[in-house]
C-alpha positions as MATLAB code, in Angstrom:
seq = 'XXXXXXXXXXXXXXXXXXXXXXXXXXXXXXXXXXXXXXXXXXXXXXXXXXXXXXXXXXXXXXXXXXXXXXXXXXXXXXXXXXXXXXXXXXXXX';
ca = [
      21.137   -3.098   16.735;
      20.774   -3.234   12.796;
      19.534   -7.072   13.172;
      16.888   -5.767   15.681;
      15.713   -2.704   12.793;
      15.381   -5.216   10.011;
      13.687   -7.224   12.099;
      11.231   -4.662   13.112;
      11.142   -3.406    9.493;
      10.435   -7.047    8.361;
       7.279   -7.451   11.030;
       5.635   -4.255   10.406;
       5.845   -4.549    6.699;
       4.122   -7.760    7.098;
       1.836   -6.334    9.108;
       0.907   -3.685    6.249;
       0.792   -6.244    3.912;
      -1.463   -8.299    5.705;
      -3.837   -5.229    6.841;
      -3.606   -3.299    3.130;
      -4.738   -6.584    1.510;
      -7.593   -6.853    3.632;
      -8.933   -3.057    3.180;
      -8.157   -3.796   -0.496;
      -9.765   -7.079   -0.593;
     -12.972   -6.154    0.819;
     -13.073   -2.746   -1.568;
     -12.643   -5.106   -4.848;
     -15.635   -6.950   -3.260;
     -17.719   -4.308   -2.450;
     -17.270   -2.921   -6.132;
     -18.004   -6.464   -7.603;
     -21.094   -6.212   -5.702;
     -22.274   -2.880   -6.409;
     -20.385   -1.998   -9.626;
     -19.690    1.313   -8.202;
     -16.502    3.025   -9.568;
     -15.641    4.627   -6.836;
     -15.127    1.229   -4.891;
     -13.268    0.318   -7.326;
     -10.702    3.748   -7.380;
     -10.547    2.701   -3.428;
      -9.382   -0.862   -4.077;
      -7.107    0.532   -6.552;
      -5.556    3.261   -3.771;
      -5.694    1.065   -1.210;
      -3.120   -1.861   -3.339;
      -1.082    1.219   -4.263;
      -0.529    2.054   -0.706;
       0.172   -1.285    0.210;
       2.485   -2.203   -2.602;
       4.403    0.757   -2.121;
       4.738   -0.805    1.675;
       5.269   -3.988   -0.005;
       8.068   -3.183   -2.436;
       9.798   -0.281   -0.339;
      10.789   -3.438    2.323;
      11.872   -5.751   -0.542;
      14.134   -2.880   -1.721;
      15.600   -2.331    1.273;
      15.794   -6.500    2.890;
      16.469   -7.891   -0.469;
      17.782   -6.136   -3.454;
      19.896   -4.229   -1.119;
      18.611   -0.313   -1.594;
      19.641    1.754    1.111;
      16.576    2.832    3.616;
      16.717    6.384    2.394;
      15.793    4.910   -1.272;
      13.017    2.641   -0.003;
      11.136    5.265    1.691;
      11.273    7.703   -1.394;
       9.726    4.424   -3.016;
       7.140    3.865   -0.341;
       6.468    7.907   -0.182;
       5.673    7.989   -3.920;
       3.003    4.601   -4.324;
       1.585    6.011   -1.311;
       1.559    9.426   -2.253;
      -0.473    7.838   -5.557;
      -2.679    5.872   -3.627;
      -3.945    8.052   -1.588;
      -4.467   10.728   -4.852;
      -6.797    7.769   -6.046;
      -8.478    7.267   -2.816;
      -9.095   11.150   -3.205;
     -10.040   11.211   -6.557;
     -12.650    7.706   -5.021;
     -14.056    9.986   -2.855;
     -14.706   12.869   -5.405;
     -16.812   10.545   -7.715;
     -18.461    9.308   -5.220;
     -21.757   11.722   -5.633;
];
């Protein structure tokens, strides 16, 4: 059962990683494009979100963190990411 979890974790971290680079990738584009700051604040959220995805599954696969302390990781990058995608929106007049 645990091989089938850390499998599971393993795939839909990927998956994150894959999909939060993308949203984030085409944000840093979009500001490059239009220089608008708030495009930028999103790209910025939107890599916090997915690094806290990122590094909460390396904690837990790799450097051997229990699951309890790689959620409290991935709870607080996206807990910041999503204050800056806020905080993107609010600028954005």
């Amino acid at each position: 059962m645990s091989m089938m979890v850390d499998t599971a974790i393993i795939v839909l971290k990927t998956i994150i990683l894959l999909l939060g680079s993308g949203v984030t990738l085409i944000a840093l584009r979009a500001f490059r494009r239009t220089g608008e700051p708030a495009l930028r604040a999103l790209a910025v959220g939107f890599g916090t979100i997915t690094l806290g995805a990122f590094l909460a599954g390396v904690a837990h696969q790799f450097v051997g963190l229990s699951l309890k302390q790689g959620i409290v990781i991935n709870s607080l990058l996206v807990a910041m990411g999503l204050a800056v995608i806020l905080y993107s929106l609010y600028i954005q007049r």
